[in-house]
mmCIF file of the protein (N, C-alpha, C, O) and its ligand, coordinates in Angstrom:
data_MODEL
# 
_entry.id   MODEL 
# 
loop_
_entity.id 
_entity.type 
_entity.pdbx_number_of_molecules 
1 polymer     1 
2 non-polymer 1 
# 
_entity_poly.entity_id                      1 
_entity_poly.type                           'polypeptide(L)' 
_entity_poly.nstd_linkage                   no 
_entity_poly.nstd_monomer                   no 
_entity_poly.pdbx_seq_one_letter_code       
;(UNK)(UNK)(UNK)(UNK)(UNK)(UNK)(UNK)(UNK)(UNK)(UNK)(UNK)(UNK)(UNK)(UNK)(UNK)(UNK)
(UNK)(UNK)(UNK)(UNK)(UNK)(UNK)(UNK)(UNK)(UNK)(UNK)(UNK)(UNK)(UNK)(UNK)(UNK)(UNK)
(UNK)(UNK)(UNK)(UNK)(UNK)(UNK)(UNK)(UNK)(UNK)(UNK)(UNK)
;
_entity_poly.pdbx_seq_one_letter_code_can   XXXXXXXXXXXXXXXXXXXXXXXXXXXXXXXXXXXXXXXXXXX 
_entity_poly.pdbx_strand_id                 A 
# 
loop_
_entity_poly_seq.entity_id 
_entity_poly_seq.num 
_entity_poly_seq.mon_id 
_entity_poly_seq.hetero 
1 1  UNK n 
1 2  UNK n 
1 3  UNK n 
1 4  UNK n 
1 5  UNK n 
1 6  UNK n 
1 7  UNK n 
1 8  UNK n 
1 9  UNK n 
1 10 UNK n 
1 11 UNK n 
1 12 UNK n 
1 13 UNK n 
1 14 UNK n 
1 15 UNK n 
1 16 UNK n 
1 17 UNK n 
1 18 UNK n 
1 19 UNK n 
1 20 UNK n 
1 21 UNK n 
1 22 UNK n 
1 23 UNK n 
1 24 UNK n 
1 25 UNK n 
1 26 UNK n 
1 27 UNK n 
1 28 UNK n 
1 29 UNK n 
1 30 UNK n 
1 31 UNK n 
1 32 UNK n 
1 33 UNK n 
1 34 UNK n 
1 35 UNK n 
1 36 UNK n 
1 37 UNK n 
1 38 UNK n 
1 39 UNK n 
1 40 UNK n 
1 41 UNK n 
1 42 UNK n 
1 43 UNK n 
# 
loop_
_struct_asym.id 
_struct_asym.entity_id 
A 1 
B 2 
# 
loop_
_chem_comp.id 
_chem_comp.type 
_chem_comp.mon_nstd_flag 
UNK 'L-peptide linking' . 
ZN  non-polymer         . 
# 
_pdbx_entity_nonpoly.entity_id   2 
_pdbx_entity_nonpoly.name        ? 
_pdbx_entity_nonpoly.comp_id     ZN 
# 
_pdbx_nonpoly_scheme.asym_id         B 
_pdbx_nonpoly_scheme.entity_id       2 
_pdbx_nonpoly_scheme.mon_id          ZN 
_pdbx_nonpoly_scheme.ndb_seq_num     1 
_pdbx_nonpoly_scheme.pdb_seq_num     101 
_pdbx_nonpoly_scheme.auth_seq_num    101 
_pdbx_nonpoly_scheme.pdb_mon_id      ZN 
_pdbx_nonpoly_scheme.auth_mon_id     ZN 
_pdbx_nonpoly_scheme.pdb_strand_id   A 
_pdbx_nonpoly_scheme.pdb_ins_code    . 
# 
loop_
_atom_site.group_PDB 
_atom_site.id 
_atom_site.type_symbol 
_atom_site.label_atom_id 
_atom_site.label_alt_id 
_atom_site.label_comp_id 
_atom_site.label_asym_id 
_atom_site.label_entity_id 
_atom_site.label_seq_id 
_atom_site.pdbx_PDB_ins_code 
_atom_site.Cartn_x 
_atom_site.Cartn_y 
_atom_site.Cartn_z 
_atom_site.occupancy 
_atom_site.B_iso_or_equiv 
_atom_site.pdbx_formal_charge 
_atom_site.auth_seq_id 
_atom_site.auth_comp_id 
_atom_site.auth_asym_id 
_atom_site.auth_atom_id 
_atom_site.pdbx_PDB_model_num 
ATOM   1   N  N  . UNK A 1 1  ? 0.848   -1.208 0.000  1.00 0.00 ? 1   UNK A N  1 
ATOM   2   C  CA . UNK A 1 1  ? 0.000   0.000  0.000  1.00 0.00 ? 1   UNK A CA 1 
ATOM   3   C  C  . UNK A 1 1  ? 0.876   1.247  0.000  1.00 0.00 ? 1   UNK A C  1 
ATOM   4   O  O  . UNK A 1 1  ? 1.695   1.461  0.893  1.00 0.00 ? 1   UNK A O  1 
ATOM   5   N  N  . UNK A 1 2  ? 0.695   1.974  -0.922 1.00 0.00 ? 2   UNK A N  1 
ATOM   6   C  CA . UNK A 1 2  ? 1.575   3.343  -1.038 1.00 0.00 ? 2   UNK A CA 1 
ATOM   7   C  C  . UNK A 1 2  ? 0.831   4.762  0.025  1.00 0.00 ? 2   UNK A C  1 
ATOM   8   O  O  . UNK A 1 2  ? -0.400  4.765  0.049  1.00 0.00 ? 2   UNK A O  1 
ATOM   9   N  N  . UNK A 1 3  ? 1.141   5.247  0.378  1.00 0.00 ? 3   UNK A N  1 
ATOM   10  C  CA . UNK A 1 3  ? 0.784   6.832  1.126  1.00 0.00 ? 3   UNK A CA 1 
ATOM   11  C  C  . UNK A 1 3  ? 1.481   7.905  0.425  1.00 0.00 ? 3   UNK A C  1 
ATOM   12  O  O  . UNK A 1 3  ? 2.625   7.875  -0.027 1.00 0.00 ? 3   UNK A O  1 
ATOM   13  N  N  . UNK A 1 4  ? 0.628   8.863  0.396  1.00 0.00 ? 4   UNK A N  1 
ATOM   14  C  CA . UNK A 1 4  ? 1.365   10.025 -0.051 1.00 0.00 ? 4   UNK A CA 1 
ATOM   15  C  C  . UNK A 1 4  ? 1.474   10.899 0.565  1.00 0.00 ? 4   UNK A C  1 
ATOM   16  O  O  . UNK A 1 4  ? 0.371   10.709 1.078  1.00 0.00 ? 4   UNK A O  1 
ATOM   17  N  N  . UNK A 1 5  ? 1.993   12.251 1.308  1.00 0.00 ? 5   UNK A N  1 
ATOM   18  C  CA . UNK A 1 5  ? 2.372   12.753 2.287  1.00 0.00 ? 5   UNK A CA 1 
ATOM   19  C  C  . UNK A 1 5  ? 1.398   13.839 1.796  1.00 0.00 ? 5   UNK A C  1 
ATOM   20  O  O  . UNK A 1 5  ? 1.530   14.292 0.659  1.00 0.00 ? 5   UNK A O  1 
ATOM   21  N  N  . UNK A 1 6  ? 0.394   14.283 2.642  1.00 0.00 ? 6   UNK A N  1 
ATOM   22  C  CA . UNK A 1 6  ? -0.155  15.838 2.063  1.00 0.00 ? 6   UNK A CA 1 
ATOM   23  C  C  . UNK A 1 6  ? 0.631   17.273 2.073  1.00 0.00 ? 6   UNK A C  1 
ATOM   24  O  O  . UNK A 1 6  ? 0.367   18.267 1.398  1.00 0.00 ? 6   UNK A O  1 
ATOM   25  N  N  . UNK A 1 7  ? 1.851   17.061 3.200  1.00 0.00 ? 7   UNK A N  1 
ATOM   26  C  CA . UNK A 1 7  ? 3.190   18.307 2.902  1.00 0.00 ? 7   UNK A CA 1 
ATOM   27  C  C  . UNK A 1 7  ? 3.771   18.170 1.957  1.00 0.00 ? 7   UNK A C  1 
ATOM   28  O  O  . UNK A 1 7  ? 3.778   19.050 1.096  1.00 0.00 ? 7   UNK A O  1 
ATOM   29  N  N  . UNK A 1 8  ? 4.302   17.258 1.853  1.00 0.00 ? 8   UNK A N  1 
ATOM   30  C  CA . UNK A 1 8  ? 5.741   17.267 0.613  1.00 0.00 ? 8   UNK A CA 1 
ATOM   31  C  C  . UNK A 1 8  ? 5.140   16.432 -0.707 1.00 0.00 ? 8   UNK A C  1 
ATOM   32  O  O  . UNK A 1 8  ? 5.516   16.345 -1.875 1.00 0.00 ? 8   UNK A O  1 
ATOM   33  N  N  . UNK A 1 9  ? 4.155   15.930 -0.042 1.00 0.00 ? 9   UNK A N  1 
ATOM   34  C  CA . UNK A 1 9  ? 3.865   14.787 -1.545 1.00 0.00 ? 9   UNK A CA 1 
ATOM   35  C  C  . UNK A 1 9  ? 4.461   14.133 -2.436 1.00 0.00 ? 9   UNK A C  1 
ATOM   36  O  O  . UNK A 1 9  ? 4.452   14.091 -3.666 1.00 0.00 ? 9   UNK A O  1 
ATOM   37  N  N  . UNK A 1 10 ? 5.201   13.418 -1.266 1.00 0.00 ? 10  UNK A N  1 
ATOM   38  C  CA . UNK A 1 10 ? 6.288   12.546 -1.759 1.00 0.00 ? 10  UNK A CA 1 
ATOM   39  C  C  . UNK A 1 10 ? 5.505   10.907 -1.476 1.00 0.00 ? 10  UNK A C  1 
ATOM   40  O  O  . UNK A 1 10 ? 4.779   10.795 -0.488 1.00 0.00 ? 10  UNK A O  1 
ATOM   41  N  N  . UNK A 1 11 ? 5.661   10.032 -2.154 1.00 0.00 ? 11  UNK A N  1 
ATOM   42  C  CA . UNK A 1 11 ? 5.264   8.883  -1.515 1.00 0.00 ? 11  UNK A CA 1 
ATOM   43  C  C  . UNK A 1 11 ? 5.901   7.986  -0.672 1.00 0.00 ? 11  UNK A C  1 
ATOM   44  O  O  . UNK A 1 11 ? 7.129   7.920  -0.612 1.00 0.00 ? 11  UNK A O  1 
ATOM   45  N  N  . UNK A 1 12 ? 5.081   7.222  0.048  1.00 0.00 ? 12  UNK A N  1 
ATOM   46  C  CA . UNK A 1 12 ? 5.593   6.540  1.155  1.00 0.00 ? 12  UNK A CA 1 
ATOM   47  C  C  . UNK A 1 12 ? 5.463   4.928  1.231  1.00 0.00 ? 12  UNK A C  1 
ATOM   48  O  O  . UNK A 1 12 ? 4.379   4.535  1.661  1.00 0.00 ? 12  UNK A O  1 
ATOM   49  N  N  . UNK A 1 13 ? 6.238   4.115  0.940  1.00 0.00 ? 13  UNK A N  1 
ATOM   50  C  CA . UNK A 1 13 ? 5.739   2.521  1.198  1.00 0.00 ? 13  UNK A CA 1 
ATOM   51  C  C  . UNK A 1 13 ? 6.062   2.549  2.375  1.00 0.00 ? 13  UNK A C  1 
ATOM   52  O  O  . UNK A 1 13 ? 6.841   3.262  3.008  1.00 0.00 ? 13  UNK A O  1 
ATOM   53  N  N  . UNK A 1 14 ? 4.971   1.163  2.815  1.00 0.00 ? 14  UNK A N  1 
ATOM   54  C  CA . UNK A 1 14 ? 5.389   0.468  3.759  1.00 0.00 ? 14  UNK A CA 1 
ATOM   55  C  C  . UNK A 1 14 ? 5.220   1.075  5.304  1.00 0.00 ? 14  UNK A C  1 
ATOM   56  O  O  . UNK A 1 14 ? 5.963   0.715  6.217  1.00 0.00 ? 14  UNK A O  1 
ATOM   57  N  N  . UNK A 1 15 ? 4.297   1.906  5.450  1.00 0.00 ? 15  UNK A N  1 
ATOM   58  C  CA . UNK A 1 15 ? 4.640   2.547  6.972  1.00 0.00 ? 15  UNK A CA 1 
ATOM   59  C  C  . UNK A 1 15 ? 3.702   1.251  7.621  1.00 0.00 ? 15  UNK A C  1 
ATOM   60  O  O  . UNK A 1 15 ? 2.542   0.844  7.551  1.00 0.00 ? 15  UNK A O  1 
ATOM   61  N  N  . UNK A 1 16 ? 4.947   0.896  8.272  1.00 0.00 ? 16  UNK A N  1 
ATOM   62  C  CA . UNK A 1 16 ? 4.732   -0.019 9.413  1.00 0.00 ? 16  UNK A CA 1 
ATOM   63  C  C  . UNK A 1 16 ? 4.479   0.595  11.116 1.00 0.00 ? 16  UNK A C  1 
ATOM   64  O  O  . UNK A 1 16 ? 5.510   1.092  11.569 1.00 0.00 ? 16  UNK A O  1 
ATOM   65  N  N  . UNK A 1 17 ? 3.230   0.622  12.113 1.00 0.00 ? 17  UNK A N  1 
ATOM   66  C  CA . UNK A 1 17 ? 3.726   1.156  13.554 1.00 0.00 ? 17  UNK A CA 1 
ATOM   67  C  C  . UNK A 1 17 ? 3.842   2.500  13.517 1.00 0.00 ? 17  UNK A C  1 
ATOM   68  O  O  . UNK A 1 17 ? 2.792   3.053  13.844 1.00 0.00 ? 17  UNK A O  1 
ATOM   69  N  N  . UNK A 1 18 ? 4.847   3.334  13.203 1.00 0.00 ? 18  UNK A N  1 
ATOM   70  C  CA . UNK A 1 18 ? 4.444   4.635  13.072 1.00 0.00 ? 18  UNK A CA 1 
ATOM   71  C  C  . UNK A 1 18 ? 4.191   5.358  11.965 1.00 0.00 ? 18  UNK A C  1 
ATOM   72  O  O  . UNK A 1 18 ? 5.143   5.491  11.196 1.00 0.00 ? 18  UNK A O  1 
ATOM   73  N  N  . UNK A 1 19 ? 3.108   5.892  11.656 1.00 0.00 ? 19  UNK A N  1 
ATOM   74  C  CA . UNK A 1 19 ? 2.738   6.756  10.489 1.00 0.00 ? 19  UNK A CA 1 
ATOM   75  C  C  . UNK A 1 19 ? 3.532   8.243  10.605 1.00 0.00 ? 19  UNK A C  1 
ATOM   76  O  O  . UNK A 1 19 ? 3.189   9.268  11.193 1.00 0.00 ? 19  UNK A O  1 
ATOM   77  N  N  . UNK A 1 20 ? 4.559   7.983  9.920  1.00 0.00 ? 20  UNK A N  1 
ATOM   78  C  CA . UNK A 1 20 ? 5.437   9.608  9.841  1.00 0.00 ? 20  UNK A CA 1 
ATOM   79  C  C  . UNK A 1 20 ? 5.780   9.676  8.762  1.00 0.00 ? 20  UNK A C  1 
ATOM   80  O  O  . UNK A 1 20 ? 6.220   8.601  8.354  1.00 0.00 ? 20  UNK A O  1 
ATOM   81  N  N  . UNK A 1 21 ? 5.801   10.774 7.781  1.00 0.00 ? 21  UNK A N  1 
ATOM   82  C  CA . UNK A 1 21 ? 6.967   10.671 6.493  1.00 0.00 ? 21  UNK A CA 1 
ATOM   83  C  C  . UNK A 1 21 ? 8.213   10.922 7.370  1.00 0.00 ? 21  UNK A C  1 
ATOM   84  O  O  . UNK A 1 21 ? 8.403   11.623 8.364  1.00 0.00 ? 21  UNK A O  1 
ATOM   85  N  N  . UNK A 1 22 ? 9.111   9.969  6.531  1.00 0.00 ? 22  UNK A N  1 
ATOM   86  C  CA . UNK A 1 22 ? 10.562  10.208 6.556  1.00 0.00 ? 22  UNK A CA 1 
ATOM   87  C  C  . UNK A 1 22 ? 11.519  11.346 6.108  1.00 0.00 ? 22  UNK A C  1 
ATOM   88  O  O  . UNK A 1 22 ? 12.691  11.547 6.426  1.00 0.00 ? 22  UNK A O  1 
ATOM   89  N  N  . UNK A 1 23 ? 10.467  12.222 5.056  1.00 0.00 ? 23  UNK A N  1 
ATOM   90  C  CA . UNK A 1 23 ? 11.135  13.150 5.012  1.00 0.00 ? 23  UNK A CA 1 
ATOM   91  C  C  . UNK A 1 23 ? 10.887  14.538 5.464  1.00 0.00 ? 23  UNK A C  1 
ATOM   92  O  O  . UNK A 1 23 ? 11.798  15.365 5.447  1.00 0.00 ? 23  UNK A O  1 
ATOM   93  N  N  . UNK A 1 24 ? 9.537   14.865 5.921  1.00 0.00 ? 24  UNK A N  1 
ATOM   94  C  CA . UNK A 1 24 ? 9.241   16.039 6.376  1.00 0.00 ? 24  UNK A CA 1 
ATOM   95  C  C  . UNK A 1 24 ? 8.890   15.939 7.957  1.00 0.00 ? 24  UNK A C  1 
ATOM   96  O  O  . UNK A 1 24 ? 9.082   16.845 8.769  1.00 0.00 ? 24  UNK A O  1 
ATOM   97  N  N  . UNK A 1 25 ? 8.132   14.183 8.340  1.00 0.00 ? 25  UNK A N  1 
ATOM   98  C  CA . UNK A 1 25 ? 7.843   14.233 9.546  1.00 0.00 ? 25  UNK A CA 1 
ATOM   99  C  C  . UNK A 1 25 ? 6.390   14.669 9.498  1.00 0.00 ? 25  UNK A C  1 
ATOM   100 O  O  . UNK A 1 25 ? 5.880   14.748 10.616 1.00 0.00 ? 25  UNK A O  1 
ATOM   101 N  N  . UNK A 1 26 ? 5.509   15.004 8.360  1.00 0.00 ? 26  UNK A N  1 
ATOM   102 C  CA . UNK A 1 26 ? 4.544   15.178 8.664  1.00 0.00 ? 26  UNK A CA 1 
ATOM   103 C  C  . UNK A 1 26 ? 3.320   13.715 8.906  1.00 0.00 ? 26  UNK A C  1 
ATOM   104 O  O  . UNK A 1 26 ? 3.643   12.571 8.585  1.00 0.00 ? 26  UNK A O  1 
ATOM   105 N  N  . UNK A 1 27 ? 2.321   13.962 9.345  1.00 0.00 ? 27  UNK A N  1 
ATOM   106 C  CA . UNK A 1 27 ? 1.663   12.557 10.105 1.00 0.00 ? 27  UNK A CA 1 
ATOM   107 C  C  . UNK A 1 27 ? 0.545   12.592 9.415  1.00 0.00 ? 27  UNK A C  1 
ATOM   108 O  O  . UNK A 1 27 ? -0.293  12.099 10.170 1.00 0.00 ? 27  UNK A O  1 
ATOM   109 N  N  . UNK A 1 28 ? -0.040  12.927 8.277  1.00 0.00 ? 28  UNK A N  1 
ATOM   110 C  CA . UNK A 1 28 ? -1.130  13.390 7.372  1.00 0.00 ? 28  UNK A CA 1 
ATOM   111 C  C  . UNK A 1 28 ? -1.025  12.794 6.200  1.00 0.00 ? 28  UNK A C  1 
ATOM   112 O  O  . UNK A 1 28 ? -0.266  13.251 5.346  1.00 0.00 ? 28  UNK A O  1 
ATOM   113 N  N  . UNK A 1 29 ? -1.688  11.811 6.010  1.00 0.00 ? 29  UNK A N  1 
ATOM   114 C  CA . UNK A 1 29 ? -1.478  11.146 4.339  1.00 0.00 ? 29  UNK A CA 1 
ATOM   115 C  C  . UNK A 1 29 ? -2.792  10.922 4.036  1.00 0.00 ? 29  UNK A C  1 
ATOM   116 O  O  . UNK A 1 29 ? -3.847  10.927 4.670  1.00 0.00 ? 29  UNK A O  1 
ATOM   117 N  N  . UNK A 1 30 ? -2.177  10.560 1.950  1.00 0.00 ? 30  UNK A N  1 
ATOM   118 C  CA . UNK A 1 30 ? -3.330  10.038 1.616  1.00 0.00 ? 30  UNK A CA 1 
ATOM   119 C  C  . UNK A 1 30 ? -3.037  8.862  1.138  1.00 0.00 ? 30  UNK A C  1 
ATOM   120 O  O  . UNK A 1 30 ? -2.053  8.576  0.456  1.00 0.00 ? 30  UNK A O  1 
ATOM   121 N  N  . UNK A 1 31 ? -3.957  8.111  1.519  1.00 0.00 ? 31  UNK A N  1 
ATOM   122 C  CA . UNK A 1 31 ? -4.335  6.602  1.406  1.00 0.00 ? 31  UNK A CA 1 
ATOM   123 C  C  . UNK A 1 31 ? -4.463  6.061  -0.043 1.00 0.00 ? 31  UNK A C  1 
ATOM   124 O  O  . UNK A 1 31 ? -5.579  5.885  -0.532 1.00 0.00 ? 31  UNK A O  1 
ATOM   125 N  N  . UNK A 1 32 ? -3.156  5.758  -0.832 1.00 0.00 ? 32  UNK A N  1 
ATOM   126 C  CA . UNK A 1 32 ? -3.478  5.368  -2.436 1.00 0.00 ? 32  UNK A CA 1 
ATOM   127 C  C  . UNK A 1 32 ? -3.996  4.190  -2.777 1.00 0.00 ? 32  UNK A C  1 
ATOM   128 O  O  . UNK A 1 32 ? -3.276  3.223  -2.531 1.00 0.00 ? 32  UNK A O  1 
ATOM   129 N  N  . UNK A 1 33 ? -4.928  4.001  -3.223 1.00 0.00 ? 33  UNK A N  1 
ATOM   130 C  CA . UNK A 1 33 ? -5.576  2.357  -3.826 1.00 0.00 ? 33  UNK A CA 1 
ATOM   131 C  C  . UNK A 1 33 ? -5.835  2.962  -5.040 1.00 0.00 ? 33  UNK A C  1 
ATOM   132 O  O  . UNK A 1 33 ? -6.011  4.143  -5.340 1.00 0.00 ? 33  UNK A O  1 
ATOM   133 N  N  . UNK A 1 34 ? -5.822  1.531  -5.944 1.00 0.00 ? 34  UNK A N  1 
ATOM   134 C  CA . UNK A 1 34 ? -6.147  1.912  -7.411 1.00 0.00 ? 34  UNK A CA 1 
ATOM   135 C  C  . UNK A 1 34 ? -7.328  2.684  -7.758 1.00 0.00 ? 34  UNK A C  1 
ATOM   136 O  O  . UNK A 1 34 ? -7.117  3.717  -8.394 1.00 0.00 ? 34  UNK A O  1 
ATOM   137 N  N  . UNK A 1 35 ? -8.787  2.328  -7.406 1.00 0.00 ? 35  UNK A N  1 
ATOM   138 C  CA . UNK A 1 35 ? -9.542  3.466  -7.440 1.00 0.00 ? 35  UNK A CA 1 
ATOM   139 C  C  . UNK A 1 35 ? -9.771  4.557  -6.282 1.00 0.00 ? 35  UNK A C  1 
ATOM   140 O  O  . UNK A 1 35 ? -10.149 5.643  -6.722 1.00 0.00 ? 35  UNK A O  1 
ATOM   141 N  N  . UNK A 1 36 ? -9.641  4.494  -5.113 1.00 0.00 ? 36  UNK A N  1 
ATOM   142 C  CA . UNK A 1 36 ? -10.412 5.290  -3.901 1.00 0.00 ? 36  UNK A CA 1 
ATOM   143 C  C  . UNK A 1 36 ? -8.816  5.718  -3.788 1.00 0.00 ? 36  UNK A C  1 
ATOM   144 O  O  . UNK A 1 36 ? -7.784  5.156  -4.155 1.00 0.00 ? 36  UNK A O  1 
ATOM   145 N  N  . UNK A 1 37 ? -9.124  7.147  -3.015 1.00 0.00 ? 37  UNK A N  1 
ATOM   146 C  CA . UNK A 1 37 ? -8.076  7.878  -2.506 1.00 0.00 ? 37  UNK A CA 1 
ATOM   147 C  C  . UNK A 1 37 ? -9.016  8.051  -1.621 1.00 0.00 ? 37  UNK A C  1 
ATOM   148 O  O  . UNK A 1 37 ? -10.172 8.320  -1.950 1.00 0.00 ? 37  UNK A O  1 
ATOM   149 N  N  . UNK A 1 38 ? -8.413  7.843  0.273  1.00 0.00 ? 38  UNK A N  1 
ATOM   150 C  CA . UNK A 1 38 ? -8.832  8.295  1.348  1.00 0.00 ? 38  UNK A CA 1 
ATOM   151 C  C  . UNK A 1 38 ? -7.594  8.936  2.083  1.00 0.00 ? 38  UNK A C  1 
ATOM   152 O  O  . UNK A 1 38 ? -6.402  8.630  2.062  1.00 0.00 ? 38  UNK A O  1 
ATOM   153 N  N  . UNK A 1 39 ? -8.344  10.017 2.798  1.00 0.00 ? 39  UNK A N  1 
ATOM   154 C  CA . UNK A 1 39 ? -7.397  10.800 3.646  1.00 0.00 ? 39  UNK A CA 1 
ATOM   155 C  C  . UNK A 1 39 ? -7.674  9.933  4.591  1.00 0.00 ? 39  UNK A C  1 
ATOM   156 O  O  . UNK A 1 39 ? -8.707  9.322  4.864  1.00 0.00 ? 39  UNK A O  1 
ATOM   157 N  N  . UNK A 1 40 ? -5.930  9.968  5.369  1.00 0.00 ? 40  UNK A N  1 
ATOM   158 C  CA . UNK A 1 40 ? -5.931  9.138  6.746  1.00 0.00 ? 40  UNK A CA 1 
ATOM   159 C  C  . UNK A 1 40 ? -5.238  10.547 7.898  1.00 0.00 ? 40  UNK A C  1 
ATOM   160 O  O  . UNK A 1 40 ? -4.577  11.507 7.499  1.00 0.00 ? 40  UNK A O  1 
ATOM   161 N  N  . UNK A 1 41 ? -5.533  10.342 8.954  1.00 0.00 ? 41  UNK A N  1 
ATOM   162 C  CA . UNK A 1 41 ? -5.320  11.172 9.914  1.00 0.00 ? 41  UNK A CA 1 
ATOM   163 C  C  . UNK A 1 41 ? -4.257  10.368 10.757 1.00 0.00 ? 41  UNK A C  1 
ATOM   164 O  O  . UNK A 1 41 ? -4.918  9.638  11.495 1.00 0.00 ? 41  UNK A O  1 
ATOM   165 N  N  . UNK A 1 42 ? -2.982  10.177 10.973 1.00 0.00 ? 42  UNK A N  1 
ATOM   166 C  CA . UNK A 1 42 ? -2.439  9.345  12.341 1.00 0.00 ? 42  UNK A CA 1 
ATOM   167 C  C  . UNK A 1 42 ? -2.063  10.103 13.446 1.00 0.00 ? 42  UNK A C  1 
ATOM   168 O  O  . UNK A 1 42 ? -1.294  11.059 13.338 1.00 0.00 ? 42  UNK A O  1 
ATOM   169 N  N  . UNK A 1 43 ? -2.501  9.781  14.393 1.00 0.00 ? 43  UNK A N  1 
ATOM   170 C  CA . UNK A 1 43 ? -2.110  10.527 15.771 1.00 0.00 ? 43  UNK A CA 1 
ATOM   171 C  C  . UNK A 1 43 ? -0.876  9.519  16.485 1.00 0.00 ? 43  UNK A C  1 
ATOM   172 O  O  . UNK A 1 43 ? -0.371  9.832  17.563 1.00 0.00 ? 43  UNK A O  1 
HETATM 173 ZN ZN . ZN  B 2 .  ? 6.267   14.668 3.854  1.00 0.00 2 101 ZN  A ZN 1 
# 
C-alpha cells in the first residue's frame, strides 16, 4: 500500500507502527488504492 504525504507529496511505502513521512515528519497522508483515494489522519 503506497501513502502520499499531504506536505511534501512525496510517496511513502510500507509505513509499518508509526505513520510519519521520513522526510518532512509530517503525520497526514493520503491513502493510495487503485480506485479510492482516502485521507488518513495518524495521531
Ligand atoms: Zn512529507
Amino acid at each position: 500500500m503506497t501513502f502520499m504525504c499531504l506536505k511534501c507529496g512525496k510517496k511513502v511505502d510500507k509505513l509499518e507502527g508509526r505513520i510519519r513521512c521520513p522526510f518532512c515528519g509530517y503525520r497526514i497522508f493520503s491513502k493510495q488504492k487503485p480506485n479510492i483515494i482516502r485521507r488518513v489522519i495518524a495521531r
